[in-house]
C-alpha positions in Angstrom: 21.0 1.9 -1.0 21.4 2.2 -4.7 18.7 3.7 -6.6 18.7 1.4 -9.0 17.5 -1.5 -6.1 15.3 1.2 -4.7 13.8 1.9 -7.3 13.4 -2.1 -8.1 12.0 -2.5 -4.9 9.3 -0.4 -5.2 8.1 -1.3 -8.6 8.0 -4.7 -6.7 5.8 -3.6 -4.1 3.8 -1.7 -6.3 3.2 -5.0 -8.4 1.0 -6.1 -5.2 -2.1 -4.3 -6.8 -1.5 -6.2 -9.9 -1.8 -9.6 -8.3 -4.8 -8.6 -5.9 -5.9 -7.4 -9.9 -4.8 -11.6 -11.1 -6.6 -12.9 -8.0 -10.0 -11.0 -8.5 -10.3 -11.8 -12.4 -9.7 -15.5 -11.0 -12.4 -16.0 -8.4 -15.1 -13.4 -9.1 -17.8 -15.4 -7.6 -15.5 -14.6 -4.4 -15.3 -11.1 -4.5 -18.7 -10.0 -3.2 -18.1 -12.0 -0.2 -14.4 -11.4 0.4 -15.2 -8.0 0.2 -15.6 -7.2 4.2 -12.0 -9.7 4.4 -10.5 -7.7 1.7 -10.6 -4.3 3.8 -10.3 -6.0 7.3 -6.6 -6.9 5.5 -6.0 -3.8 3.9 -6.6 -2.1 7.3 -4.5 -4.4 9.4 -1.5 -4.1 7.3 -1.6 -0.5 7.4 -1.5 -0.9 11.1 1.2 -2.8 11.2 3.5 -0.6 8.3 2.3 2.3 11.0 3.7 0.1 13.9 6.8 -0.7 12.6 8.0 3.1 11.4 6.9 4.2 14.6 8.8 1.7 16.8 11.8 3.1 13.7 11.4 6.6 14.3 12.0 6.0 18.5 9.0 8.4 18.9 7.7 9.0 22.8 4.6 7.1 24.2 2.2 9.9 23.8 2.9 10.8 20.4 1.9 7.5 19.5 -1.0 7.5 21.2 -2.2 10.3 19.6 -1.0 8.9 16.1 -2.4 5.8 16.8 -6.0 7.3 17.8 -5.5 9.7 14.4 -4.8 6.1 12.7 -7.9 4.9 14.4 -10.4 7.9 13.0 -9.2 7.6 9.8 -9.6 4.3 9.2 -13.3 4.9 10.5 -13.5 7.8 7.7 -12.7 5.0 5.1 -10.0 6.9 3.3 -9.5 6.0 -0.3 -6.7 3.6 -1.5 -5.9 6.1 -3.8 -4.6 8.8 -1.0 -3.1 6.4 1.1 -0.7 5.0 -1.7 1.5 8.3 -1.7 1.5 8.3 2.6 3.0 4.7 1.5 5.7 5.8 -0.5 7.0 8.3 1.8 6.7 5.1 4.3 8.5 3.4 1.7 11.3 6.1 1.4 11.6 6.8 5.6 12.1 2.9 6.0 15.1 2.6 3.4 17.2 4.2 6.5 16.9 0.6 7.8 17.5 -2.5 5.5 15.4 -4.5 8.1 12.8 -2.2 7.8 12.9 -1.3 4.9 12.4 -5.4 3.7 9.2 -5.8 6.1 7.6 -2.9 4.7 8.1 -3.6 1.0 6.9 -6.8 2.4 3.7 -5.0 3.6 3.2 -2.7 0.8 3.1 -5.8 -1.4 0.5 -7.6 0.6 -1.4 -4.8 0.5 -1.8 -4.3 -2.9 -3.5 -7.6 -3.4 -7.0 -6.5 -1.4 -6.6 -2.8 -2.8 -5.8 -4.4 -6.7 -9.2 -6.7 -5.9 -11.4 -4.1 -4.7 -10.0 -1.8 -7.5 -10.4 -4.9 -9.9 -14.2 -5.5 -8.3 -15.9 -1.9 -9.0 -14.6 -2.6 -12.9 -15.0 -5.9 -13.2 -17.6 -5.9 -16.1 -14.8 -3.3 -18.2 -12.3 -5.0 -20.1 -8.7 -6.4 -18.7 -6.5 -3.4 -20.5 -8.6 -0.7 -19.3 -8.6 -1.9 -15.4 -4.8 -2.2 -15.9 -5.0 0.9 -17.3 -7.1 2.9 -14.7 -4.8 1.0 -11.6 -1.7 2.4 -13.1 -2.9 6.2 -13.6 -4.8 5.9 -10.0 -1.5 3.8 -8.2 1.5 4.6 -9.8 2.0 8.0 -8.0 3.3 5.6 -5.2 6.4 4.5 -7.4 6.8 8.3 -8.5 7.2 9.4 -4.9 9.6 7.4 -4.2 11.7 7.8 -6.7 11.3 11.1 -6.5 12.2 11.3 -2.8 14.9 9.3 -3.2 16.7 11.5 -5.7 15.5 14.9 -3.3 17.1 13.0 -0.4 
């Protein structure tokens, strides 16, 4: 794959966060709420991103297992958005291998940027529109980096 696309493709996916950003300055009333929805989602799709690359990488039964229980823990630890967006550009750079892979989880990466963007958007809500922008792009953007970045390495 060209860079070029590539590198299209993940400013695309990374543009999830800014709609999830659109769609909590649009309902706040719904944010409080939506809250436990937002990370039920934002769990889920990291599930499945996990269960597709896995079923990609052709990796034995037991390994899974013990990724999936590792998933499983950490999801209980309620890691921050902000670490798990570079683990999702190296996701993003291993599924390019696969151009049916590669779609699903741009696909998935997009979708979840809206709950991260809203729960981002949510703990700022009172600040102004340029500076949550602002904040989402230093804390985020490291996911766009990456995968460039890998992309050029490899």
């Amino acid at each position: 794959m060209q860079l070029l696309n590539y590198s299209l493709i993940s400013l695309i996916s990374f543009s999830g966060l800014l709609i999830g950003i659109i769609l909590a300055f649009t309902s706040k009333e719904e944010l409080n709420p939506g809250k436990k929805y937002f990370i039920l989602l934002q769990k889920l799709t990291l599930l499945l991103i996990l269960i597709l690359l896995l079923n990609f990488l052709d990796i034995s039964i037991y390994f899974r297992i013990i990724i999936y229980a590792l998933f499983i823990f950490l999801m209980a630890i309620n890691i921050k958005s902000q670490a798990i967006y570079p683990v999702l550009a190296v996701v993003f750079f291993l599924s390019s291998k696969d151009i049916n892979l590669f779609i699903i989880n741009s696909i998935l990466i997009f979708f979840y940027g809206f709950p991260t963007g809203s729960l981002f958007a949510k703990k700022l809500i009172k600040k102004k529109r340029l500076f949550i922008l602002k904040n989402i792009f230093l804390n985020y953007f490291w996911f766009v980096v990456i995968a460039i970045i890998l992309k050029l390495i490899f």
